[in-house]
PyMOL commands that place a pseudoatom at each C-alpha (Angstrom):
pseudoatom trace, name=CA, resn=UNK, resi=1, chain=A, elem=C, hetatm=0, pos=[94.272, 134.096, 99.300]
pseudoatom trace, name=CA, resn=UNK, resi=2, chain=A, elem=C, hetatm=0, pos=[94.530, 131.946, 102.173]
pseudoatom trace, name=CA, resn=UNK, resi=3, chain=A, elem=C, hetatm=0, pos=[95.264, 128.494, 102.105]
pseudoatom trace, name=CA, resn=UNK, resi=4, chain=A, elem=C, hetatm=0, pos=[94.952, 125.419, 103.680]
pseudoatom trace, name=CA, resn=UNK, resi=5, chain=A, elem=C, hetatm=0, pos=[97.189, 121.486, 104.271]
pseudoatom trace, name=CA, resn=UNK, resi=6, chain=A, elem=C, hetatm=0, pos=[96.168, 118.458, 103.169]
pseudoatom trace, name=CA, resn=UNK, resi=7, chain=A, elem=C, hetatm=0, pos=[95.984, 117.213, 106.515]
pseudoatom trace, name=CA, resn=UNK, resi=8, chain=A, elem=C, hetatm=0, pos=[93.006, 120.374, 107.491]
pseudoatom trace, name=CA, resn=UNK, resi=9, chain=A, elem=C, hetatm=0, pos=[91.233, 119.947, 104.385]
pseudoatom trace, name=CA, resn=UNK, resi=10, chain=A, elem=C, hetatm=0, pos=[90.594, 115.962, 105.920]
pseudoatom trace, name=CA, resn=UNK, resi=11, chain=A, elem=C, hetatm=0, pos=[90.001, 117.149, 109.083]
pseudoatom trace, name=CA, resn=UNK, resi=12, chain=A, elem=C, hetatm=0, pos=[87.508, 120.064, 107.556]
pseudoatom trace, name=CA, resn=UNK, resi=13, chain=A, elem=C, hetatm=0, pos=[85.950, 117.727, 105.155]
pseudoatom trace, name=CA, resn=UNK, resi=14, chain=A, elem=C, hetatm=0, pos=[85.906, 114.610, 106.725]
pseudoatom trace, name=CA, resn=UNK, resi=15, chain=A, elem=C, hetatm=0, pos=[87.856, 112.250, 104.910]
pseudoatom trace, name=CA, resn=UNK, resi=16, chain=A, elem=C, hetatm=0, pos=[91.347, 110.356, 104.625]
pseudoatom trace, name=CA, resn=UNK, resi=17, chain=A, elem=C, hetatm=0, pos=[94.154, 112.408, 103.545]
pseudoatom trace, name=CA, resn=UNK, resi=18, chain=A, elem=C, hetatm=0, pos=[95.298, 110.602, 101.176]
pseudoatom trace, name=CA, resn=UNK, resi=19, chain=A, elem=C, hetatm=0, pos=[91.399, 110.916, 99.680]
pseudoatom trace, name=CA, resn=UNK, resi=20, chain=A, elem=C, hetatm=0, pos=[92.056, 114.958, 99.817]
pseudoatom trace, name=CA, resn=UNK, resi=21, chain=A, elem=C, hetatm=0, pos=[95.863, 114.010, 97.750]
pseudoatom trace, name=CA, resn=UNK, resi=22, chain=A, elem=C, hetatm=0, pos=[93.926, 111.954, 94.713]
pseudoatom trace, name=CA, resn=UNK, resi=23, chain=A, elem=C, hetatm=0, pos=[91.392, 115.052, 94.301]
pseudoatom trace, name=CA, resn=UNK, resi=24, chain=A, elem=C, hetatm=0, pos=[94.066, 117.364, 94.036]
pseudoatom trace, name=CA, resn=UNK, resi=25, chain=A, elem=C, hetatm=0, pos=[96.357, 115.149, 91.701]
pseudoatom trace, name=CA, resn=UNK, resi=26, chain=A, elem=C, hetatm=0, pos=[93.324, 114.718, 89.413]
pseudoatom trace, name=CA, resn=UNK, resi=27, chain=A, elem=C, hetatm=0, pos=[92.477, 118.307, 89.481]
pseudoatom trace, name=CA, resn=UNK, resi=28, chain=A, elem=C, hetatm=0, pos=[89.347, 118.303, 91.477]
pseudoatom trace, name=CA, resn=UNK, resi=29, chain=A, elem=C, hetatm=0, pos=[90.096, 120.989, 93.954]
pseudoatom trace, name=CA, resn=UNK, resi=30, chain=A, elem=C, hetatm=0, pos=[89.966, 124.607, 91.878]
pseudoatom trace, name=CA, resn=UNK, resi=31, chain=A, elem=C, hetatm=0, pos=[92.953, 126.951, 92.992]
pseudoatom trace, name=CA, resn=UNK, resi=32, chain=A, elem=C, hetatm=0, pos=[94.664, 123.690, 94.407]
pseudoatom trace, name=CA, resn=UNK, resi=33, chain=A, elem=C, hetatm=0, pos=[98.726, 124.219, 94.124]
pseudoatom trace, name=CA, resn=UNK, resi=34, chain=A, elem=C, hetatm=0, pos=[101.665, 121.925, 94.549]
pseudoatom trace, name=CA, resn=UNK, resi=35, chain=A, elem=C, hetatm=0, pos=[105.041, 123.886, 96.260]
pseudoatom trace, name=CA, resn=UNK, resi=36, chain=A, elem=C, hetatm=0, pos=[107.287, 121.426, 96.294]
pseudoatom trace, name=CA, resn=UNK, resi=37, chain=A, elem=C, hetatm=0, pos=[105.687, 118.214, 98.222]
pseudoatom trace, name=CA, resn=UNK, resi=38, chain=A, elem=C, hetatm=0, pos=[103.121, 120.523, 99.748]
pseudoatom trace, name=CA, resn=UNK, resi=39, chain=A, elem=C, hetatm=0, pos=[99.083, 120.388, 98.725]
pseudoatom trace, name=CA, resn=UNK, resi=40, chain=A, elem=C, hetatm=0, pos=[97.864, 123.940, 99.234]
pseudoatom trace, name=CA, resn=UNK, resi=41, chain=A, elem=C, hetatm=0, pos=[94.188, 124.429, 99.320]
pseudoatom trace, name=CA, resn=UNK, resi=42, chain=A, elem=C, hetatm=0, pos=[92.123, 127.225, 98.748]
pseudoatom trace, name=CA, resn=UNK, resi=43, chain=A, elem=C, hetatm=0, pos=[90.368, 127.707, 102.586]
pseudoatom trace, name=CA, resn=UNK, resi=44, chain=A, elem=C, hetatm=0, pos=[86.690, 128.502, 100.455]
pseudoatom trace, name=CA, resn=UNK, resi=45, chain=A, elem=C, hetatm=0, pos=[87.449, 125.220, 98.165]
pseudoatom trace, name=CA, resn=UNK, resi=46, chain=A, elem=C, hetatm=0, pos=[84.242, 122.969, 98.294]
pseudoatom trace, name=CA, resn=UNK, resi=47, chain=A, elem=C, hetatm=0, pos=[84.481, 119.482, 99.496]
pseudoatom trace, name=CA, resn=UNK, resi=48, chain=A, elem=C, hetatm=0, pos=[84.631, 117.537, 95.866]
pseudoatom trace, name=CA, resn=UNK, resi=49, chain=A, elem=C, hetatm=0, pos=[81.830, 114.837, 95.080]
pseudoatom trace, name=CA, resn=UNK, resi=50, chain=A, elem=C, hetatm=0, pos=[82.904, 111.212, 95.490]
pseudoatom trace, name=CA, resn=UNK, resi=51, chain=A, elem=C, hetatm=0, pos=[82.154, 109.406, 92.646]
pseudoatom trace, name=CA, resn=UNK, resi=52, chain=A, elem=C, hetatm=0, pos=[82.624, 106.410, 94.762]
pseudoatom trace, name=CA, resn=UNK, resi=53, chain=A, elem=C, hetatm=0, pos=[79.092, 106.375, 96.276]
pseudoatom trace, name=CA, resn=UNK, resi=54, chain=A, elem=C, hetatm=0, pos=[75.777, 106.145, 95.279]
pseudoatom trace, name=CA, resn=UNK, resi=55, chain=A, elem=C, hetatm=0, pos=[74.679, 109.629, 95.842]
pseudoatom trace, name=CA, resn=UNK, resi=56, chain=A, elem=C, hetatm=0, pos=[78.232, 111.198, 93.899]
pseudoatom trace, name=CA, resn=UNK, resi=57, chain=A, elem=C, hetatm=0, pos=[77.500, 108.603, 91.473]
pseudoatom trace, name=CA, resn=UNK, resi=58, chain=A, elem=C, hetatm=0, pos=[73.882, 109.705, 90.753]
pseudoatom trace, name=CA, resn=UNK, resi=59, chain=A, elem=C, hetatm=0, pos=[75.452, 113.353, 90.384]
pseudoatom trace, name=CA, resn=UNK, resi=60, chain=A, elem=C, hetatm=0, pos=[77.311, 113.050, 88.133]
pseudoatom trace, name=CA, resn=UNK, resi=61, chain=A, elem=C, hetatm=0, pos=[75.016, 111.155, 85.333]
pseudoatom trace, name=CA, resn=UNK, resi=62, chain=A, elem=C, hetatm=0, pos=[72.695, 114.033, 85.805]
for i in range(1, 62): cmd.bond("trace and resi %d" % i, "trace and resi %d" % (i + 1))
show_as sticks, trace
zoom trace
């Protein structure tokens, strides 16, 4: 499987790193693994929904 950083996940998604670090610590990226210090992301992962807007809010009630 091929894997991408942290830092091309943000760059591929869109958002702050350190946005990409919380999904993964809370489990929100399937396949995500931790070697060491290093994030490693699935390269098919879909982007997570942010439950910080209206629109990932309204998801996630439904």
């Amino acid at each position: 499987m091929d894997y991408m950083t942290i830092k091309e996940a943000s760059e591929k998604w869109g958002v702050s790193a350190r946005q990409i670090n919380y999904y993964c610590v809370d489990g929100r990226i399937p396949g995500a693994l931790k070697m060491a210090t290093l994030w490693l992301i699935p390269k098919d992962a879909k982007k997570p929904v942010d439950g910080r807007t209206k629109q990932g809010r309204a998801l996630k009630h439904e």
